[in-house]
N, C-alpha and C positions, 0 to 999 in steps of 0.2 A: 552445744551439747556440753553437760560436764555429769562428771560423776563423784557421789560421796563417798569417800571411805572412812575407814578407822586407823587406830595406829598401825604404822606400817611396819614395825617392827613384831608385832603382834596377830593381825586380823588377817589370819589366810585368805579368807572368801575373798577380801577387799583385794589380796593381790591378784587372785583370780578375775575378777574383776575389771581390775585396771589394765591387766598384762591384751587382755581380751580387748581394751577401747584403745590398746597402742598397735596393738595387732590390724587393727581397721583402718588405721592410719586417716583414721579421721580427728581433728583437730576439736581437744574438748578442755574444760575446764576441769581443775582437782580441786576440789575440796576436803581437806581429813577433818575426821569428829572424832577427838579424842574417847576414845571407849571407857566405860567407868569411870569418869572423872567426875567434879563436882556438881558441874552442871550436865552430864549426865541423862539422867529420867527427863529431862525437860528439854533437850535437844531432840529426846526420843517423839514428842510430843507437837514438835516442828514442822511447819507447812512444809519442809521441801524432806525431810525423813519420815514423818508419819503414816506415807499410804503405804511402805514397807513394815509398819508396826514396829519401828523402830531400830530396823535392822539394816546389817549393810554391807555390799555393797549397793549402790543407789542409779541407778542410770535416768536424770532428763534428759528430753531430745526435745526442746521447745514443752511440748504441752504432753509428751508423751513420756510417762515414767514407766518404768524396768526395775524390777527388783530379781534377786537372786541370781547370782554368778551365770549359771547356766543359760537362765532366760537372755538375761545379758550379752551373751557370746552368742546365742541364735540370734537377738533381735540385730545384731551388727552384721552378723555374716548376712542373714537376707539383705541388708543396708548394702554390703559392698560386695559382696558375692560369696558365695559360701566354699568355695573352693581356697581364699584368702585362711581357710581356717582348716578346710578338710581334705583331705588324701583326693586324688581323682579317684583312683582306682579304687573300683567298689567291691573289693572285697578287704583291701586298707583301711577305708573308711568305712565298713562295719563295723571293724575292730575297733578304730579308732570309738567310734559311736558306744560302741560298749564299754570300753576301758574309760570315757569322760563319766557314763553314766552309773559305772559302780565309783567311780571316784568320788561324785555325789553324793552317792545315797549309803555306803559301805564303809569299812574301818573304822568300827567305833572305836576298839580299843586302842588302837594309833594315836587317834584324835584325842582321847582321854587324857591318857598318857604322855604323850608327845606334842603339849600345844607349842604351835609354832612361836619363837623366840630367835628373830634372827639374829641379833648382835650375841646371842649367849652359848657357850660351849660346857653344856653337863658332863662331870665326870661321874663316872660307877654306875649311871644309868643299866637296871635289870628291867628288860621288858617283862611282860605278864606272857603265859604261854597263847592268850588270845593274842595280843600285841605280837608275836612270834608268825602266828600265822600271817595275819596284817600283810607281816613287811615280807614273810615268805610270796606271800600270792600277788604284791606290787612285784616283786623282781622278777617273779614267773612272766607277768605278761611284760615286764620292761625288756626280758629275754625275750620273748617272742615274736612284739612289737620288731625290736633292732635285730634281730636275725631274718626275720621276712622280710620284714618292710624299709627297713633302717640305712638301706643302701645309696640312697642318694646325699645323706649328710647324717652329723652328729646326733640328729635327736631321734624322736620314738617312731616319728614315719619318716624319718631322713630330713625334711625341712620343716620349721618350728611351725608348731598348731595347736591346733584346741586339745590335744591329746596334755602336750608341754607345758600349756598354761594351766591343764588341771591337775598334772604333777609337781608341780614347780614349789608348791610349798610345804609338800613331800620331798621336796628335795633339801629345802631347807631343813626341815623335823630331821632328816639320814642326818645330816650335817652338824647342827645342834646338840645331837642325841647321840653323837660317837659311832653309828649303828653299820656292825663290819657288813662289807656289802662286796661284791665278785667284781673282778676289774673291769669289765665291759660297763658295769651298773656305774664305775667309779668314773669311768670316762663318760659316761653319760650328762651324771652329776654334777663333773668339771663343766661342759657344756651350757649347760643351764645355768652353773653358776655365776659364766665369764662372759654369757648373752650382756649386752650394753644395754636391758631396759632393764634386768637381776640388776647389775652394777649399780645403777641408777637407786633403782627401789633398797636395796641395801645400806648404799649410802645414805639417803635420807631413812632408812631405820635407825643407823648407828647415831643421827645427829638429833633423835628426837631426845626431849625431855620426860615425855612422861613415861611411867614408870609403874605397872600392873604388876604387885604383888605375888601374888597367886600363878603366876606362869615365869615367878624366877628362881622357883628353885623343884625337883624332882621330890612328887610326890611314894 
């Protein structure tokens, strides 16, 4: 098995992604595709990136490709079981199910705004009052998540899941972006950020070379 990403420093999907094939603890290849680089358009165009149109994260399984974060993180949990990823309790794992899938498809102006840059600390960062709401409605349910659910450990259903991996580069963008946040939310954040596979992916963000323009300084 391996999977494509992009710069690690940059490409949230891609850490969504990867966090999701360390989660399954099944043993896969990494491969990064520098994003916008030279050769670029023509990577996109590439037998083993092309059936995602050139997009990435990338999951082979022998002859079986996976694109899209999400699809990703389901096709593994059916693979190892899906309790590896989601709450037992079904009414945890509703929430859980709803909070990955507005994570998806919602906060545009977050993402706008706030692209992930892990090794960089914006100062004077003013969100837009859509960006306001954004980060109001993550901390709504990261409060509500850890207040119901949050009782058997640190993170959003108490032990780390698919809820964690699709915050995780939200967590980074709080972090980046200076973005004052209530201390439960702050202990949260430490959390995720002191996980040994963040460490990891961190590290090799800090050690990369390339270097995207356009997400190094606040628009």
């Amino acid at each position: 098995m391996k999977i494509i990403i992009g710069n690690k420093n940059y490409s949230s999907w891609s850490l969504r992604g990867w966090l999701a094939a360390k989660q399954s603890g099944l043993s896969f290849e990494e491969i990064v595709v520098p994003l916008f680089g030279e050769n670029w358009e023509a990577t996109k165009q590439g037998g083993e990136i092309q059936p995602s149109h050139g997009k990435v994260p990338l999951l082979w399984d022998d002859e079986i490709v996976v694109w899209d974060s999400l699809a990703m993180l389901e096709y593994l949990a059916d693979k190892v079981g899906r309790d590896r990823f989601w709450p037992k309790d079904d009414t945890a794992r509703g929430m859980a199910r709803s909070m990955v899938a507005e994570m998806h498809s919602s906060y545009q102006a977050l993402r706008s705004e706030c692209p992930m840059n892990v090794r960089k600390r914006f100062d004077g960062f003013e969100p837009s009052e859509a960006c306001k709401a954004d980060i109001l409605r993550i901390l709504g349910l990261w409060a509500e998540a850890r207040s119901r659910f949050g009782s058997g450990g640190p993170y959003l259903f108490g032990t780390f899941g698919a809820a964690d991996i699709f915050f995780a580069p939200v967590v980074s963008r709080f972090i980046s972006y200076q973005i004052p946040v209530p201390g439960f939310a702050a202990a949260y954040m430490q959390a995720i950020w002191e996980h040994d596979w963040m460490k990891a992916w961190i590290e090799a963000s800090e050690n990369e070379e390339w270097v995207i323009e356009q997400y190094e300084t606040v628009s």
